[in-house]
C-alpha positions as CSV (number, residue, x, y, z in Angstrom):
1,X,0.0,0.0,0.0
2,X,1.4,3.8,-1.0
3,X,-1.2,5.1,1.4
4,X,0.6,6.1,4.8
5,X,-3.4,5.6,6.5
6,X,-2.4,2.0,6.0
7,X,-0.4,0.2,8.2
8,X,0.9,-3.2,9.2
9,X,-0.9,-5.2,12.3
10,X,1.7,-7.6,13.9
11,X,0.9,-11.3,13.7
12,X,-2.0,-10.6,11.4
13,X,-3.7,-13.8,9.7
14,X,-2.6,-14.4,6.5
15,X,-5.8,-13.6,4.4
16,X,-5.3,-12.3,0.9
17,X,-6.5,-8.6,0.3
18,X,-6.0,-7.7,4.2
19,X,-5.4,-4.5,4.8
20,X,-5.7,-2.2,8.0
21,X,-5.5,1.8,8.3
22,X,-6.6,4.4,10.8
23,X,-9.2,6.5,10.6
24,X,-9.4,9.0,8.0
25,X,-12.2,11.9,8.6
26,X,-16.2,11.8,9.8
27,X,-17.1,9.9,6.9
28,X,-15.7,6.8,8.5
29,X,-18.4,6.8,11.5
30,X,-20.7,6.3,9.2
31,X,-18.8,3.0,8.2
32,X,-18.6,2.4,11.7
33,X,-22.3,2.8,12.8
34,X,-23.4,0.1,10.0
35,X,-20.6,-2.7,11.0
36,X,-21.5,-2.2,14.5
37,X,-25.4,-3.1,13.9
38,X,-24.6,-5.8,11.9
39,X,-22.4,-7.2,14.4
40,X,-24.7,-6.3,17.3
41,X,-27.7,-8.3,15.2
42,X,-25.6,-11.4,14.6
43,X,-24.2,-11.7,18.8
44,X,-28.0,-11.2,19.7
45,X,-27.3,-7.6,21.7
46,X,-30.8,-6.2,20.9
47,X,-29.0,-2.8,20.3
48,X,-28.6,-0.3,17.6
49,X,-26.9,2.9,16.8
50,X,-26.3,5.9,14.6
51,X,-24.1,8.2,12.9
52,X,-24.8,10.7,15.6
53,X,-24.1,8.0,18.0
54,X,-20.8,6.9,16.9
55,X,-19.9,10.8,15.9
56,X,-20.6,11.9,19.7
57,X,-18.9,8.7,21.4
58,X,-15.2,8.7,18.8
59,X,-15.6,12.4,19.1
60,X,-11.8,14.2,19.4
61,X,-11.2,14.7,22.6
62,X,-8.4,16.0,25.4
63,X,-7.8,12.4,25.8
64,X,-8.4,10.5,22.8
65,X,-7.6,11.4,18.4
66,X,-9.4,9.4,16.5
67,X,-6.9,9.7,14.0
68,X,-4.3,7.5,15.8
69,X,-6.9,5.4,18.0
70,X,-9.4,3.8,16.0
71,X,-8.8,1.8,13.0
72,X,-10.6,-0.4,9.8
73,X,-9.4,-4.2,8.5
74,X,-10.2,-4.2,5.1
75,X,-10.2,-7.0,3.0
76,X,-9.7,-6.3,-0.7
77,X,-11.3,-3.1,0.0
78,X,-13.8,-3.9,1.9
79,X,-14.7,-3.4,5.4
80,X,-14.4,-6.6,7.7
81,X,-14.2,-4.9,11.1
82,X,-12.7,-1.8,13.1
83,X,-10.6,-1.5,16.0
84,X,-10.2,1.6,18.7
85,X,-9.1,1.7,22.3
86,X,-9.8,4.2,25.5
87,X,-8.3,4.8,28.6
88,X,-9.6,6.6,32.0
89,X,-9.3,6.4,35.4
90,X,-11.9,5.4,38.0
91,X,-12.7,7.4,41.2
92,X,-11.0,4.2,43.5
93,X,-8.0,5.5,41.3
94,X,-7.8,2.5,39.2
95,X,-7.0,2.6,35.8
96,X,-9.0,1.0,33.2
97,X,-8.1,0.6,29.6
98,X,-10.3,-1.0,26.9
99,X,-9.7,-3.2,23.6
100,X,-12.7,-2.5,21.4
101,X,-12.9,-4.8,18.6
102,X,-15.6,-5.5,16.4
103,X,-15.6,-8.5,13.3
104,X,-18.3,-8.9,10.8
105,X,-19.5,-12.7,11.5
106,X,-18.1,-13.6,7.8
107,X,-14.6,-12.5,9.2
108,X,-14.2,-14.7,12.6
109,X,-12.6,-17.5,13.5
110,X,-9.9,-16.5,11.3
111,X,-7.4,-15.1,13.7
112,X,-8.3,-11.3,13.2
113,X,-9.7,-10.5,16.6
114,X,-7.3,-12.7,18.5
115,X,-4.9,-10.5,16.5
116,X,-6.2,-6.8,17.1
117,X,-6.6,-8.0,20.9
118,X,-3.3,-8.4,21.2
119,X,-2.7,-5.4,19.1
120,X,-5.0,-2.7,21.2
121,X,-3.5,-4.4,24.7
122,X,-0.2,-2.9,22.9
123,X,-1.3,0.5,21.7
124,X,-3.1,0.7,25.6
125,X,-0.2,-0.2,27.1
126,X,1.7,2.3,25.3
127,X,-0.7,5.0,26.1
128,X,-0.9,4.1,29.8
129,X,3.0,4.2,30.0
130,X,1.9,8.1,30.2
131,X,-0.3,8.3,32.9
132,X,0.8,9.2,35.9
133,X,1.9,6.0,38.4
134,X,-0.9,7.0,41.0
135,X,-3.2,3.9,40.7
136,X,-3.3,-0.1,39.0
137,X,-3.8,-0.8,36.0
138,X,-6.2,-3.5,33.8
139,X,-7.4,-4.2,31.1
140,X,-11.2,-4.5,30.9
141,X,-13.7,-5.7,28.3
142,X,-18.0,-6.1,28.8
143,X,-19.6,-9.2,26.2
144,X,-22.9,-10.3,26.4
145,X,-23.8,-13.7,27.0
146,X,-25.1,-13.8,23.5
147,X,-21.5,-13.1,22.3
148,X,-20.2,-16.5,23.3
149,X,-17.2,-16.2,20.7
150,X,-16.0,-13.1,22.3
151,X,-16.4,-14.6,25.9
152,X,-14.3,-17.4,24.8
153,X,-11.1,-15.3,22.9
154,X,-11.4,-13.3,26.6
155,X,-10.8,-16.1,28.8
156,X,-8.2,-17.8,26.4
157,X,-6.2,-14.0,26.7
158,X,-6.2,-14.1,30.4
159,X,-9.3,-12.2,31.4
160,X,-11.5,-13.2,34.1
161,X,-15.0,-12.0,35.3
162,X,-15.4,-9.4,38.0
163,X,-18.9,-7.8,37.5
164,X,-22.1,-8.8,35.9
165,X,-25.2,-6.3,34.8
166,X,-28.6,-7.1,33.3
167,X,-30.5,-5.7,30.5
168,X,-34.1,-5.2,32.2
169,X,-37.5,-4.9,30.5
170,X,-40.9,-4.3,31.6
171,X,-43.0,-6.1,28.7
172,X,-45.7,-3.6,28.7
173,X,-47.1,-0.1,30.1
174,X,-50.5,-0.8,30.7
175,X,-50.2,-1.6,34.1
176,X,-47.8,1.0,35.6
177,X,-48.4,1.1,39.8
178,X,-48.8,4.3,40.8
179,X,-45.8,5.8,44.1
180,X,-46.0,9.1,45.4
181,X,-43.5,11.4,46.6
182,X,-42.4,12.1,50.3
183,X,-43.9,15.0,51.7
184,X,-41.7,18.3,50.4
185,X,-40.4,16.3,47.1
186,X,-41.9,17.5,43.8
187,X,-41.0,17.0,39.9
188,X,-40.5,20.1,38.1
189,X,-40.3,20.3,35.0
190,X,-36.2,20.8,33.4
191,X,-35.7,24.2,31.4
192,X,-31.5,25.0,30.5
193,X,-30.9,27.0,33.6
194,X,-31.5,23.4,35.4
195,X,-28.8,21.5,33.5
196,X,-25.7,22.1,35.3
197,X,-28.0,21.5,39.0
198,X,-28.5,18.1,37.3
199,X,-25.5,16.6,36.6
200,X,-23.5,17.9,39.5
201,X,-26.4,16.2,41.7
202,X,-26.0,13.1,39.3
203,X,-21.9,12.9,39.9
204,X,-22.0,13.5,43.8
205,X,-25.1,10.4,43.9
206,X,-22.6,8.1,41.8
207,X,-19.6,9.2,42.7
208,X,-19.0,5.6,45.0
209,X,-20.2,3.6,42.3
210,X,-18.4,0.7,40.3
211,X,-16.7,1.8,37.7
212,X,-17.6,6.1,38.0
213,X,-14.7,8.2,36.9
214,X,-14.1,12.1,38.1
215,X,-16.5,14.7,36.8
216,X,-15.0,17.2,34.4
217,X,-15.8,20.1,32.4
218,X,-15.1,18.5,29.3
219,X,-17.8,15.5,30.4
220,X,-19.8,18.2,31.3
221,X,-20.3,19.5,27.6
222,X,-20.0,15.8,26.4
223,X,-22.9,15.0,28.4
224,X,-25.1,18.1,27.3
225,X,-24.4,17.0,23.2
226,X,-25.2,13.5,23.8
227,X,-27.4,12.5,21.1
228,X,-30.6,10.7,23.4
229,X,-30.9,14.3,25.8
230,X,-34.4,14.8,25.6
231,X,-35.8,17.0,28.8
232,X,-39.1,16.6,28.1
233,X,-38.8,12.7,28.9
234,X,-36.8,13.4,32.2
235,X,-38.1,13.3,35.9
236,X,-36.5,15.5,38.7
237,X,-37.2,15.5,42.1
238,X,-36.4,18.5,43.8
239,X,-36.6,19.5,47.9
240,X,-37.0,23.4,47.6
241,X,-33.9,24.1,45.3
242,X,-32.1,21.1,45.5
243,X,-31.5,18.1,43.0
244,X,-32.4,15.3,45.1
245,X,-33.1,12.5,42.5
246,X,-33.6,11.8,38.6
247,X,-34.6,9.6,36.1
248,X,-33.9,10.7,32.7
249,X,-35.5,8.9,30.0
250,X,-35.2,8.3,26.0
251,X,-35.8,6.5,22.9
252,X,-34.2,5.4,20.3
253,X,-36.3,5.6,17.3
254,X,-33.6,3.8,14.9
255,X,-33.6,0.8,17.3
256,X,-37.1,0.7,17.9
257,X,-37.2,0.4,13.9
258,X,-34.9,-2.2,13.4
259,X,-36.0,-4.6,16.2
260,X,-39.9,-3.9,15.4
261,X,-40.9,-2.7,18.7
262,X,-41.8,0.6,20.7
263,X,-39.2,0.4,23.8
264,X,-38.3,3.5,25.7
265,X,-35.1,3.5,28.5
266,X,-35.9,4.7,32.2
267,X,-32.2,4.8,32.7
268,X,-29.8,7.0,34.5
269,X,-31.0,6.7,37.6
270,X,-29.8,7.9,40.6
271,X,-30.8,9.3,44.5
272,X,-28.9,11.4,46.7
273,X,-27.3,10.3,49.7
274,X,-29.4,12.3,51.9
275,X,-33.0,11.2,50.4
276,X,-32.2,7.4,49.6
277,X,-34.9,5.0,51.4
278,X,-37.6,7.0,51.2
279,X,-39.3,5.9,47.9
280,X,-37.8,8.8,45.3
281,X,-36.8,6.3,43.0
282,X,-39.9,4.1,42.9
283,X,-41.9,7.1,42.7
284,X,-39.8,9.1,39.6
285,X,-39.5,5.1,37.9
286,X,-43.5,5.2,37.8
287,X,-43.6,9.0,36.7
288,X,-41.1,8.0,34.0
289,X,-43.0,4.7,32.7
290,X,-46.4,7.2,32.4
291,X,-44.2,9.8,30.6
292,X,-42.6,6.7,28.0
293,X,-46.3,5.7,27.4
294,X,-47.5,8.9,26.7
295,X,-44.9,9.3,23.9
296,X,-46.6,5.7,22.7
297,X,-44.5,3.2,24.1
298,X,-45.4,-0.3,25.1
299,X,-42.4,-1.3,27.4
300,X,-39.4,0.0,28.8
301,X,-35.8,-0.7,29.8
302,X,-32.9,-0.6,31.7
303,X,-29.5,-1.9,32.6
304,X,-28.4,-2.2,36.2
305,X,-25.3,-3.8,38.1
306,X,-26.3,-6.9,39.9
307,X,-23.7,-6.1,43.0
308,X,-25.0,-2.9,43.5
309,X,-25.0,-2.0,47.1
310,X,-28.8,0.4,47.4
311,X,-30.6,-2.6,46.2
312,X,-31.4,-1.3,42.8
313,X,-32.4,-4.7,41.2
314,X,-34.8,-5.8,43.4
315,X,-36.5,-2.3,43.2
316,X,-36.2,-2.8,39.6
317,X,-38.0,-6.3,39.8
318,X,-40.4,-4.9,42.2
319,X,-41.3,-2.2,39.3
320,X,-42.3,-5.0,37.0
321,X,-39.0,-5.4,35.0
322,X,-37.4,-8.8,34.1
323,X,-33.9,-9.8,33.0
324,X,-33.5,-10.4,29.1
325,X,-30.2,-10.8,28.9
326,X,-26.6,-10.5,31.0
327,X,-23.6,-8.9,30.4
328,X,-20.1,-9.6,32.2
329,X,-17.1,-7.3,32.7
330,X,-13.5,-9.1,32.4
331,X,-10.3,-7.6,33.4
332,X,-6.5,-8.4,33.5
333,X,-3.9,-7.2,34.8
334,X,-1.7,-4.7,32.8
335,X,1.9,-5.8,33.1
């Protein structure tokens, strides 16, 4: 190849017409967005995405160029899969750097993701040579019990299972139980002057959980661009002018077309400290399930960590929500 995007991925398979080179301008989410659903419809995720989707989550960034952190494998021209990896650091102070590999089905069992594996733990471990020496190290990975070929290349590399999450849904919205508020809690409705109250109350309420990284400005604006903020679906509690809890809502019209179905997500949900135990969350869940129907849905969703120490899955189950599927994180240690 004359092109210098191209490059050469050590112990590649030896397929005739591989190729592999880095990204090359916006165009190439686009390319990205369409290999991920395919490859999310073959592993059975139940997920979709968009242009705006991958556009806002590869965006540049202080910490990450697309340019020089996500790549394509082409064969003969074609696109067989892409490549990227990130890095951050969690609020216990470890850090956590991730592999992302995706393979059209047509592609595995060939070597190639066993190969770019090896070849993001590289890149990451380059990039983490940076960092400051002021917390461990891993690798980590999620796969979905659907995705039983990824599962396997994990535990053949050395990663083992630490966490687990389930996807949750509540089959239908016709029978959404009605939980008030605690005396001196209302829901107002959001307007822009509210934003800023509402993630800072969001940070400081998740700031112990697994996984939560340090609030920044940056995230800030990240967050506020996110392609799924829609205020009109949220539902804030407030105790005179305070942020005490939230549920913010959305839909995904694209995924809801692709998988035939009208599902809305009660998600990003999170109480206080001060106002946990009184019934907040069961209360803003109902007002959130009314607000998903009203936009004509028929069920809902959510995702929620199985160790998590406030009891969210059993008030999840208590709502009327089920487990479809699991998904496990994996980490190693990065030597």
């Amino acid at each position: 190849m004359t092109d210098s995007n191209f490059f050469t991925l050590p112990n590649a398979p030896a397929i005739p017409g591989l190729a592999f080179r880095y990204w090359r301008d916006e165009s190439d989410y686009a390319v990205m967005a369409d290999l991920t659903n395919q490859v999310f419809q073959a592993d059975q995720i139940g997920a979709a995405v968009t242009l705006s989707d991958m556009a806002h989550w590869f965006a540049p960034a202080s910490d990450f160029d697309p340019k020089q952190e996500i790549y394509f494998v082409e064969v003969n021209e074609n696109i067989a899969g892409y490549g990227t990896f990130r890095t951050r650091q969690e609020t216990s102070g470890m850090w956590t750097c991730t592999p992302i590999g995706r393979v059209l089905p047509a592609w595995r069992r060939k070597g190639l993701g066993r190969a770019m594996l090896r070849y993001n733990e590289h890149r990451l471990r380059t990039i983490a040579s940076t960092h400051p020496a002021d917390g461990p190290r891993a690798f980590m990975v999620w796969a979905s019990n659907t995705n039983l070929s990824a599962i396997t290349l994990y535990i053949q590399e050395g990663y083992v299972p630490v966490r687990h999450a389930f996807v949750m849904v509540r089959d239908k919205l016709d029978d959404i139980p009605t939980a008030s508020l605690p005396e001196g809690i209302q829901i107002r409705a959001v307007t822009p002057e509210h934003y800023r109250q509402i993630w800072e109350a969001e940070c400081e309420a998740l700031q112990e959980h697994w996984g939560i990284t340090q609030p920044t400005e940056e995230g800030y604006h990240h967050w506020l661009n996110d392609p799924v903020f829609d205020p009109t679906l949220w539902r804030v509690a407030w105790e005179g002018n305070q942020v005490v809890a939230q549920v913010r809502s959305f839909i995904l019209p694209e995924e809801n077309k692709t998988y035939n179905r009208l599902r809305g997500y009660t998600e990003n949900i999170s109480v206080r400290k001060p106002w946990r135990k009184r019934g907040i969350a069961r209360a803003l869940i109902s007002a959130s399930l009314e607000a998903l129907k009203e936009r004509g849905m028929t069920q809902a969703a959510l995702r929620v960590d199985t160790q998590n120490a406030d009891g969210a899955l059993n008030l999840y189950e208590s709502c009327g929500y089920r487990v479809e599927r699991k998904q496990t994180e994996y980490r190693k240690p990065l030597e």
